[in-house]
N, C-alpha and C positions, 0 to 999 in steps of 0.2 A: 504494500500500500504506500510505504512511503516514499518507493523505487518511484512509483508511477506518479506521485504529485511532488514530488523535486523534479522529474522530468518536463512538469508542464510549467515550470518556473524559468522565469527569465533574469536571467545573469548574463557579465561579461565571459565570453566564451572561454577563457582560460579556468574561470571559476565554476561556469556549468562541469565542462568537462573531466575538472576533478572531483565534482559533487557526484558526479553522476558513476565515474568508480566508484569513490567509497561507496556511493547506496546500493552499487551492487555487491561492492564486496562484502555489506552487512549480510545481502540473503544468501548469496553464493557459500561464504564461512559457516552460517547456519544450518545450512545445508549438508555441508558436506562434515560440519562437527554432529550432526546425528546421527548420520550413517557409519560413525566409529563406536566400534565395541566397547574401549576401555573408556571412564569416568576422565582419566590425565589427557586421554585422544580429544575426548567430545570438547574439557574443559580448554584447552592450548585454541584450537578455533573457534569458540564460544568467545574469548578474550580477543582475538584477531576481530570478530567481527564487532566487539566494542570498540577498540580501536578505532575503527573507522566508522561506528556510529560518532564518535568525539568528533571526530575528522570531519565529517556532517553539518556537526556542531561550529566549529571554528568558519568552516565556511559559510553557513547561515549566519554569524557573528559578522563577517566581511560583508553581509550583503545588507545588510540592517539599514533603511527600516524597508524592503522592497522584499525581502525575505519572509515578512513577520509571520505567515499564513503555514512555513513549515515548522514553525516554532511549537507549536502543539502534538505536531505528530513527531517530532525527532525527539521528545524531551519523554513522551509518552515510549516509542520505541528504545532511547534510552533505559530507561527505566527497566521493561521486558529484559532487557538481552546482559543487564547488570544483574537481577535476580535469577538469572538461566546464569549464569557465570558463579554468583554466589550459591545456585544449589548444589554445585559437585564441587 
């Protein structure tokens, strides 16, 4: 969801273009940190993709105030993918 509405967001294209890896490298890590067996596997790309949920973050920060509308779903995705990280 929140691939698809950073995507409809308008930025300097240097800035889309890195927003637009991180947001997928949020789902892409998520992804592929589920389909690992071990608790230390899931947890290493679970952390990758907060990573670059932050990464998200710093850019929606650069884009302020033209950004404000992904400010509720990154902070809310945040949120998800810290407590998927703090479970294991």
């Amino acid at each position: 969801q929140f691939y698809r509405e950073a995507r409809a967001q308008s930025a300097p294209r240097h800035l889309k273009d890195q927003l637009m890896r991180a947001a997928s490298s949020v789902s892409l890590n998520l992804a592929e940190g589920s389909a690992k067996k071990s608790s230390a596997d899931r947890r290493r790309f679970y952390e990758i993709a907060l990573g670059s949920v932050r990464e998200c973050e710093a850019i929606i920060e650069l884009l302020e105030p033209t950004s404000q509308s992904l400010t509720g779903p990154i902070d809310k995705l945040a949120r998800h993918v810290y407590r998927l990280v703090q479970s294991l």
